[in-house]
VEXFIPA-149824 format. One record per residue (C-alpha): residue in one letter; x, y, z. Coordinates in steps of 0.05 Angstrom, whole numbers, plus 5000, padded with zeros to 4 digits. Example, Ala and Ser with C-alpha at 12.3 -4.5 7.8 and 13.67 -1.06 7.14 Angstrom:
% VEXFIPA-149824
<'A',<5246,4910,5156>> <'S',<5273,4979,5143>> 
% end
This chain:
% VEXFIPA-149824
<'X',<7620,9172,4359>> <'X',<7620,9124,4300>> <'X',<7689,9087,4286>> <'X',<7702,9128,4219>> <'X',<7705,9193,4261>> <'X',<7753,9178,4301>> <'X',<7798,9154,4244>> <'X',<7786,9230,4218>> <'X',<7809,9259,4286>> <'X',<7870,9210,4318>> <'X',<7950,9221,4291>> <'X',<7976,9160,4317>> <'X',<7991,9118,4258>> <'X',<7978,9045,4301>> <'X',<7912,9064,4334>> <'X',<7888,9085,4271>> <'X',<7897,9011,4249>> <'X',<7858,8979,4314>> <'X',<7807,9027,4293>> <'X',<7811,8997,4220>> <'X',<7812,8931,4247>> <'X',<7743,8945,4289>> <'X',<7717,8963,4234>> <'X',<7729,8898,4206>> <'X',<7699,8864,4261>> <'X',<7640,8899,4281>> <'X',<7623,8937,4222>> <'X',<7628,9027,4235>> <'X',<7591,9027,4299>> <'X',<7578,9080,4355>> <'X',<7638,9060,4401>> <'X',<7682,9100,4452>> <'X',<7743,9111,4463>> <'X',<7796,9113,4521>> <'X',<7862,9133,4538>> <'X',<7896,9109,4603>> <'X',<7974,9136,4621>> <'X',<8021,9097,4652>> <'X',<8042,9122,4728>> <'X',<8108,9128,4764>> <'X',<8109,9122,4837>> <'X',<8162,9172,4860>> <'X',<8156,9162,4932>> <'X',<8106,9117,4983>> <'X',<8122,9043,4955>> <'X',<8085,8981,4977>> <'X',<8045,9019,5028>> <'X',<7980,9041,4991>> <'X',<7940,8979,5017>> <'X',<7976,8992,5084>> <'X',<7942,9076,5084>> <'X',<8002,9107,5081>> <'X',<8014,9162,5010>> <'X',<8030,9149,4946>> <'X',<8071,9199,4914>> <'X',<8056,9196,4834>> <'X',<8063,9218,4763>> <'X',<8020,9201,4703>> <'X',<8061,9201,4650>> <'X',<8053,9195,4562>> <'X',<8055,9119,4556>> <'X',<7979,9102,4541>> <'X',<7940,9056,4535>> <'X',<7884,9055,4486>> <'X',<7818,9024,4486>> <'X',<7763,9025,4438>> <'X',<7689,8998,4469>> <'X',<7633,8987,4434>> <'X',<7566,8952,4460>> <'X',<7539,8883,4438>> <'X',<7475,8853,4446>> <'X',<7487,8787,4471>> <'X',<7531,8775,4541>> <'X',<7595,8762,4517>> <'X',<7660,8798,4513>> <'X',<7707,8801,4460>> <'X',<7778,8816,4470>> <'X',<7825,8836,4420>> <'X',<7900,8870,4423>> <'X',<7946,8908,4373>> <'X',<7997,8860,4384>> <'X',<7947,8795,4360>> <'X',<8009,8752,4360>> <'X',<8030,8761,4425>> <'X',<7956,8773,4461>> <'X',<7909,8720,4432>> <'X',<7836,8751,4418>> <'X',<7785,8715,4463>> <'X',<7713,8721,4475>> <'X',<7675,8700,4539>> <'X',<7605,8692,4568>> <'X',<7590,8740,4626>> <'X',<7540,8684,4657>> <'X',<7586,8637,4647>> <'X',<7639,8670,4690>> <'X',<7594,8697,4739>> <'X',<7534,8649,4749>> <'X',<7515,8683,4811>> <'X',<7505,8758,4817>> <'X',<7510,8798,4872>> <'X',<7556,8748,4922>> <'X',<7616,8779,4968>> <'X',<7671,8783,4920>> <'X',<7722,8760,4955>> <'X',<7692,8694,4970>> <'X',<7683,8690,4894>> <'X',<7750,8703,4875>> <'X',<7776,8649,4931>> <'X',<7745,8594,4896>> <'X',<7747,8623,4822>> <'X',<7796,8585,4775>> <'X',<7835,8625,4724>> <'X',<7897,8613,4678>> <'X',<7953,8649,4708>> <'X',<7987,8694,4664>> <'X',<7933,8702,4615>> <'X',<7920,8779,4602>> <'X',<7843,8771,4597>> <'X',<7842,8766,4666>> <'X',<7856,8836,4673>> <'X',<7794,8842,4631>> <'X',<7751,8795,4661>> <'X',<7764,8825,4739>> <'X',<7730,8889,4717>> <'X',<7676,8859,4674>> <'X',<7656,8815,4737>> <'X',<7670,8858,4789>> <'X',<7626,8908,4754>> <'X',<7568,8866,4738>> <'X',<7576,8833,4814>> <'X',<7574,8901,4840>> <'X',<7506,8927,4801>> <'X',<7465,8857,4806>> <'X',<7407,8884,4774>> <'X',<7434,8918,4723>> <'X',<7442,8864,4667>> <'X',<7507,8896,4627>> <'X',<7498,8871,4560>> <'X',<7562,8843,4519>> <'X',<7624,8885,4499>> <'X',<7671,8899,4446>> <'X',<7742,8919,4476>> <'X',<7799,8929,4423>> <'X',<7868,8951,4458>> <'X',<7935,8982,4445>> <'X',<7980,9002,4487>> <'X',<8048,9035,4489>> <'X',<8062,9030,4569>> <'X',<8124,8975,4574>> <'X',<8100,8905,4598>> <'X',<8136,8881,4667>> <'X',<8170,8946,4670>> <'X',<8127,8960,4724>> <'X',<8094,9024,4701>> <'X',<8020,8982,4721>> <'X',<8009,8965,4647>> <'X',<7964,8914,4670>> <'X',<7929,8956,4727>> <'X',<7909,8998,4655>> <'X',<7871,8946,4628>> <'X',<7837,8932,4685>> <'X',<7810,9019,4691>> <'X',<7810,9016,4606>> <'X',<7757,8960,4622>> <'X',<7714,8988,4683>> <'X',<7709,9062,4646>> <'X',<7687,9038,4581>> <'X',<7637,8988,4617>> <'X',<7623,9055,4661>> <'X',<7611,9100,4611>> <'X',<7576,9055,4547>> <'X',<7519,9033,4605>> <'X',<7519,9102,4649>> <'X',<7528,9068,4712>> <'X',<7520,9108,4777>> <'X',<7604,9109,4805>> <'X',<7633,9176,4819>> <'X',<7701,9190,4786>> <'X',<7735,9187,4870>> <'X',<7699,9116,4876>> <'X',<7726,9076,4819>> <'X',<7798,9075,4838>> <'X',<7788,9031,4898>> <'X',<7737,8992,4853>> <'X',<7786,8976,4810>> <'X',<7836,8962,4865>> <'X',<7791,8897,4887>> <'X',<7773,8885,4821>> <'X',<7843,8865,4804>> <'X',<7847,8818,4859>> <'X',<7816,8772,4813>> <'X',<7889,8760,4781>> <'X',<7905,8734,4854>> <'X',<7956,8794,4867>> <'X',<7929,8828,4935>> <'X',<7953,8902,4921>> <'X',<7921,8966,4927>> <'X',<7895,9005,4896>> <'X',<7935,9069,4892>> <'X',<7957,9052,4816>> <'X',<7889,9062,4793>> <'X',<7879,9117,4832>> <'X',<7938,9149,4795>> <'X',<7917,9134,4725>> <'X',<7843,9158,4745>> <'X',<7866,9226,4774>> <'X',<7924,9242,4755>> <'X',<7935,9314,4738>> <'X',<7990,9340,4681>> <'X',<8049,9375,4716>> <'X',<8030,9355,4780>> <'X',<8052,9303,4829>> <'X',<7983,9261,4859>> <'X',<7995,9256,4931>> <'X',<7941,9201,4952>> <'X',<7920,9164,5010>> <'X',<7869,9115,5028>> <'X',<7832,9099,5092>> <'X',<7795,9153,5078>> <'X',<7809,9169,5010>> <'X',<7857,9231,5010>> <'X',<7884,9265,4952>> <'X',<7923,9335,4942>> <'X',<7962,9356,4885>> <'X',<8029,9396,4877>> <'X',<8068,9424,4822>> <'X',<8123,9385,4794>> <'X',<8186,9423,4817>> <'X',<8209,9466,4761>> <'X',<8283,9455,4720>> <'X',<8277,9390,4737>> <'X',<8260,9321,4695>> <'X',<8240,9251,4711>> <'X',<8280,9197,4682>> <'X',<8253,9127,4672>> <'X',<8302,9066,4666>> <'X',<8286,9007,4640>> <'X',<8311,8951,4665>> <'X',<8289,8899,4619>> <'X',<8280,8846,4671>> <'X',<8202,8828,4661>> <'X',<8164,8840,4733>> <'X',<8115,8794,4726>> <'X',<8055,8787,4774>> <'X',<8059,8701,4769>> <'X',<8075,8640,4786>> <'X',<8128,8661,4838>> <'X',<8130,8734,4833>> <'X',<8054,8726,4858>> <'X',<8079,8693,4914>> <'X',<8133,8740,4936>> <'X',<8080,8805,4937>> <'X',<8031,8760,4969>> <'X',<8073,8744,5026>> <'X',<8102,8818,5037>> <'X',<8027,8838,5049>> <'X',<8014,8784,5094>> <'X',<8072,8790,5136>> <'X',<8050,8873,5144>> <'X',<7977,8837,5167>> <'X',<8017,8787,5213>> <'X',<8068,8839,5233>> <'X',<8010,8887,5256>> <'X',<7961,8829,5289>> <'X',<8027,8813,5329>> <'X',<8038,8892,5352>> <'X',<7954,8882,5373>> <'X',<7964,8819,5411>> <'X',<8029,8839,5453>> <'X',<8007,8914,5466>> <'X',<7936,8911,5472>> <'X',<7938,8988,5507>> <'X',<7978,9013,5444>> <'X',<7939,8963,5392>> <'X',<7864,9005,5402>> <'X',<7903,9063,5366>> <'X',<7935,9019,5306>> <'X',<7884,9007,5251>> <'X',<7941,9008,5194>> <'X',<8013,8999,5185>> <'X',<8019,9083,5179>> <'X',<7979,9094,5248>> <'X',<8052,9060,5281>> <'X',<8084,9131,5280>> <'X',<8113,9184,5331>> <'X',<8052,9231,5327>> <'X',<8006,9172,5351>> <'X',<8048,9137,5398>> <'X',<8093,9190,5429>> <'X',<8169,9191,5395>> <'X',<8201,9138,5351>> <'X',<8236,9104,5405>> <'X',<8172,9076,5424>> <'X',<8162,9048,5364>> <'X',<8225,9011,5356>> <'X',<8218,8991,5432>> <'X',<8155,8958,5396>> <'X',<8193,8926,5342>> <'X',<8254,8907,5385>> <'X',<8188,8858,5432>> <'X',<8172,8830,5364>> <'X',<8207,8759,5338>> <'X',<8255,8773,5277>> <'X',<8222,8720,5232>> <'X',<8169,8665,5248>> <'X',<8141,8601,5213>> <'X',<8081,8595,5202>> <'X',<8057,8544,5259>> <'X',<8092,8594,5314>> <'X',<8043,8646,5282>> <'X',<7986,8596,5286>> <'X',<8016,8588,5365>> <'X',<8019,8660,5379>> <'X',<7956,8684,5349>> <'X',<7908,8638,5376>> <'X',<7834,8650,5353>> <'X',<7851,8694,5296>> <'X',<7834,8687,5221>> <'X',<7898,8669,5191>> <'X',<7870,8616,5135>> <'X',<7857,8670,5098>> <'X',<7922,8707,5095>> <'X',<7964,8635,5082>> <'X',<7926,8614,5023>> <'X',<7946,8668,4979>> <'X',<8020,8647,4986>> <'X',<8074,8592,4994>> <'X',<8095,8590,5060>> <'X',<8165,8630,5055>> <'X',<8226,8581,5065>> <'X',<8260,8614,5125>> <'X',<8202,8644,5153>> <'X',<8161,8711,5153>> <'X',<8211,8768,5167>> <'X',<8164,8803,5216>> <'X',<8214,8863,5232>> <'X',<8242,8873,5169>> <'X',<8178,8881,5132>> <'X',<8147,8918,5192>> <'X',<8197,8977,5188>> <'X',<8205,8986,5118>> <'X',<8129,8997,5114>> <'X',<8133,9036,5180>> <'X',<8183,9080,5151>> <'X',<8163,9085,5081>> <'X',<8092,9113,5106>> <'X',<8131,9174,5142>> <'X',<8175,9180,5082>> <'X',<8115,9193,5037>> <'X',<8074,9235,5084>> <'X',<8130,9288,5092>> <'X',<8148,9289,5030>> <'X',<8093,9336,5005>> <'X',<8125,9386,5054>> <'X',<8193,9375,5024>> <'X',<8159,9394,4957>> <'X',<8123,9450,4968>> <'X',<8188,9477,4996>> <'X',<8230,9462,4946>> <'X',<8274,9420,4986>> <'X',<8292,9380,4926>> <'X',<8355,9350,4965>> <'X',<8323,9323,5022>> <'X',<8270,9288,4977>> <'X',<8321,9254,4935>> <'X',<8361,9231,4996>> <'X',<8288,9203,5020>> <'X',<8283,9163,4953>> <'X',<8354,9135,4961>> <'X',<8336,9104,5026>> <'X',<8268,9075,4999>> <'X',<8303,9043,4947>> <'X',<8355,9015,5007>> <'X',<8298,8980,5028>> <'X',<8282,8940,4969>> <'X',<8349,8922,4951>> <'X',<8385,8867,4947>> <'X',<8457,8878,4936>> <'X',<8501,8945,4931>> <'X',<8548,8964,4884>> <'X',<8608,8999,4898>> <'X',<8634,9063,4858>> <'X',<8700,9018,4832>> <'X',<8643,8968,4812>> <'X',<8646,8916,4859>> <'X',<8582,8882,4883>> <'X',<8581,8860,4945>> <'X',<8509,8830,4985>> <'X',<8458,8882,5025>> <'X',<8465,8856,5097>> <'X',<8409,8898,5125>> <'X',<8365,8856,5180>> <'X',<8328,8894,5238>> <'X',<8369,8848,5286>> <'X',<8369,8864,5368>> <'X',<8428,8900,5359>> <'X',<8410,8945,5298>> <'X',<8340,8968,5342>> <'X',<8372,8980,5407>> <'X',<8432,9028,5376>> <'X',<8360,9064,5352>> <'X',<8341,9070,5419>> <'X',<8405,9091,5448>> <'X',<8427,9148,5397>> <'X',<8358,9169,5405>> <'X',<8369,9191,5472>> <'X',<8436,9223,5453>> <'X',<8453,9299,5466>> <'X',<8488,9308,5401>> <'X',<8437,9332,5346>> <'X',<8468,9300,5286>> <'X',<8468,9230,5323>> <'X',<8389,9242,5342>> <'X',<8373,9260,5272>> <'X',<8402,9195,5242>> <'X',<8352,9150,5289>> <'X',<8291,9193,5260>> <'X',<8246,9138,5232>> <'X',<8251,9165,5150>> <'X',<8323,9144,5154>> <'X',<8318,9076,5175>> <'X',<8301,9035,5105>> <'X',<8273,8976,5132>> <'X',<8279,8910,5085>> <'X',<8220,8893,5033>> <'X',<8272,8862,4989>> <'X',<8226,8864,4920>> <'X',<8284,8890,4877>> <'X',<8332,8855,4831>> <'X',<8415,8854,4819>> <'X',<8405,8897,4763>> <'X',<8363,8951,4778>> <'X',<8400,8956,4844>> <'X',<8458,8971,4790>> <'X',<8418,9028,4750>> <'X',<8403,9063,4831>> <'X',<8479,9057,4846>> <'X',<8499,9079,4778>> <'X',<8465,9149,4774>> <'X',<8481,9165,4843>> <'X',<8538,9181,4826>> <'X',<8528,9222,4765>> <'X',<8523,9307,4779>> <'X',<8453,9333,4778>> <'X',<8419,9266,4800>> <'X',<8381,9286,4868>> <'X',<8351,9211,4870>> <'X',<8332,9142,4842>> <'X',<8291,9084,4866>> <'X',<8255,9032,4840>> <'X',<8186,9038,4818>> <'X',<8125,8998,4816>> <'X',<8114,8922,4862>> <'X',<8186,8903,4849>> <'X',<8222,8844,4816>> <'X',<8247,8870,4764>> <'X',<8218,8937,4716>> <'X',<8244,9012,4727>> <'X',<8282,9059,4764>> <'X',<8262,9130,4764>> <'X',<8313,9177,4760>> <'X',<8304,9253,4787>> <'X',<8352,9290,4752>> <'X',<8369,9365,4743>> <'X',<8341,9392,4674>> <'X',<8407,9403,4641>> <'X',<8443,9349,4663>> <'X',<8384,9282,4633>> <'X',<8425,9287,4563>> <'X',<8487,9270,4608>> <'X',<8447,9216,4643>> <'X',<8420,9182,4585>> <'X',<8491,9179,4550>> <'X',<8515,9139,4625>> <'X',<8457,9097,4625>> <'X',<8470,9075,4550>> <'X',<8541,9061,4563>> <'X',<8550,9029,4625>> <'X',<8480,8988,4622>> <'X',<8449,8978,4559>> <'X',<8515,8973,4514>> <'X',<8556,8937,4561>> <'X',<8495,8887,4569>> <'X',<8480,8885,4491>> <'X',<8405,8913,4521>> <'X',<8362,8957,4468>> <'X',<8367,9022,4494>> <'X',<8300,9030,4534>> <'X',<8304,9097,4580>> <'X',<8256,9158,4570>> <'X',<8242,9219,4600>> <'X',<8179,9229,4628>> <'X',<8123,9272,4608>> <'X',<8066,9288,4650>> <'X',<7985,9278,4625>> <'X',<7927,9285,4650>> <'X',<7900,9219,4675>> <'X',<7844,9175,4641>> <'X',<7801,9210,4595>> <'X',<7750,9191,4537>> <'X',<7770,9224,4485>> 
% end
């Protein structure tokens, strides 16, 4: 469709001037264009790349992209906001002189400027053109806006990266079905040096309007169920930029590798029990027997190791690899703590579906209280006072599991159950812990947690319908106000996922 058409058919005052400005550029041409939501992650955090489910929402924060073929090999970038994202152009050859290499050997030795957002752009430019050797993709136009919240952690720069691969996609017909592309994407976007999943993308590619995506990878698993009526998603913004550099990088780096190390370890001390364990959510009752076992497992792990005790331990094992995406952490890798919170978050989103489809609103809230428990970092009490989250999965902690598992009394039994026990990721921040503790004490919130990789971003809020006015008036007085913060809280609204429109 030629650029003038669209301007004819869109409403939204802004895109009609990127349209006007592509105009500019490139003359009325035939061009496409794409809309990508934003996701919310209400349950299943940090545990995509690990197989365990993802629990999502696409939601009406877009992003917008309009493509348009050149003829030579380069790729011009431009944004809405020119001020704050320079335009840029690059050569594909230039970037990739060799096509058809393993990617992640390319992306090892691949130098990039950290932070800038073409990256985004050029990891699914390369990854595509990588992927499909022979298939010279000729140059392309990309003009964006977008309206998803930078750092708010609502994947505004996993969008770019699926904007990018479905225009590409779509303007040169290549041959990737609609299931394939999320995971694409997923290792496309290591090129930014983040090692995630890919169960953002998947969101954003098939996502479903008033449904909640229940996804899994390992083999790629998706079901859908209806959003539970007379109730509303609320989405607080922090304010407090998650970036994914410099040190942020680092920290979700290091989480991933200590799940690789944690699970390596599990291997190399039960070999018997290892055969069964391809992936952090394979450590669970139904494999191994009851959940005692598994914190017997945890309780024959260290707490934390250094790196040279890992190098001692797991002789003859590929760990060069795994260190160089990271610093090495100053007081070591904390093997347990990590290791539950991703055993326990993978049972957490599993049953949730159930909890859904039954209506058991209560229980799923109470599950999204305790995943947020294990990505905090302090707790605040109801007269206000803060005081640090003390959580470790010490000796003690793991053999009171073991013990009250065993017990006659049903209530004590039920507390052991693995969904309960929150584990410690640690990839929140002071202040969103305060948005989690604030609402949860507010009538008609069933839960709150943060959302996205952490450090920083939103909390999402699950709130009864009649009661969000009431929540919104809270969160403006007792955060934003007293902080002298822009109000910056919305209610969600579910889309369908990525579309051309």
């Amino acid at each position: 469709m030629k650029c003038s058409e669209y301007l004819k058919k869109v409403e939204n005052e802004n895109l009609k001037e990127l349209i006007k400005k592509y105009i500019e550029k490139n003359c009325d041409e035939d061009v496409i264009l794409i809309r990508v939501p934003a996701r919310i992650n209400l349950l299943g955090t940090h545990i995509e790349h690990r197989g365990g489910f993802i629990n999502t929402l696409t939601i009406d924060k877009n992003l917008w992209c309009i493509a348009g073929k050149r003829k030579d090999r380069k790729v011009y970038v431009y944004d809405f906001e020119e001020e704050k994202y320079k335009s840029q152009i690059f050569d594909i050859d230039e970037e990739l002189p060799e096509k058809g290499i393993i990617w992640t050997d390319f992306i090892r030795k691949v130098k990039i400027v950290q932070g800038d957002w073409s990256n985004y752009i050029k990891a699914g430019v390369l990854y595509l053109q990588n992927k499909f050797p022979k298939m010279n993709i000729s140059g392309v136009n990309l003009f964006f806006y977008g309206e998803i919240p930078t750092g708010a952690g609502l994947s505004s720069s996993s969008a770019i990266v699926v904007a990018t691969m479905s225009a590409i996609i779509n303007l040169y017909n290549l041959p990737i079905k609609k299931e394939e592309l999320p995971e694409m994407c997923g290792e496309a976007e290591w090129f930014v040096g983040t090692r995630g999943g890919s169960g953002d993308h998947a969101s954003m590619i098939l996502g479903r309007e008033n449904y909640i995506t229940h996804i899994r990878f390992f083999p790629f698993v998706v079901e859908y169920i209806p959003f539970p009526q007379n109730y509303k998603i609320i989405c607080c913004n922090s304010l407090i930029e998650a970036k994914k550099s410099a040190n942020a990088k680092d920290v979700f780096n290091e989480r991933v590798a200590t799940y690789i190390i944690g699970l390596k370890l599990i291997k190399n001390k039960f070999p018997e029990i290892g055969i069964k364990l391809n992936y952090i959510r394979d450590i669970n009752r139904k494999n191994l027997g009851s959940d005692k076992v598994i914190y017997n497992i945890l309780l024959n792990l260290p707490y934390k190791l250094k790196r040279f005790e890992i190098y001692e331990t797991l002789k003859d094992q590929e760990l060069d690899k795994i260190f160089e995406t990271h610093k090495e952490p100053e007081n070591g890798y904390a093997i347990r703590d990590v290791l539950l919170y991703g055993i326990s978050e993978c049972a957490r989103a599993d049953i949730c579906s159930e909890l859904l489809k039954k209506n058991n609103i209560n229980e799923f809230g109470k599950l999204m209280y305790i995943s947020h428990d294990g990505d905090r970092v302090v707790k605040f009490l109801k007269n206000g006072k803060k005081v640090k989250w003390n959580y470790r999965v010490s000796d003690e902690y793991l053999k009171k599991l073991i013990k009250h598992s065993e017990s006659k009394d049903e209530k004590e039994r039920k507390k052991t159950e693995i969904y309960y026990q929150p584990g410690a990721y640690r990839c929140s921040v002071e202040d969103v812990d305060f948005i989690v503790d604030l609402v949860k004490n507010i009538k008609g919130v069933k839960g709150a947690k943060i959302t996205g990789a952490g450090l920083g971003g939103c909390v999402v809020i699950l709130v009864e319908e009649n009661k969000v006015e009431n929540v919104l008036d809270i969160l403006y007085k007792k955060y934003y106000k007293s902080r002298n913060l822009n109000f910056a809280s919305f209610v969600c609204n579910s889309v369908n996922g990525v579309e051309i429109i």
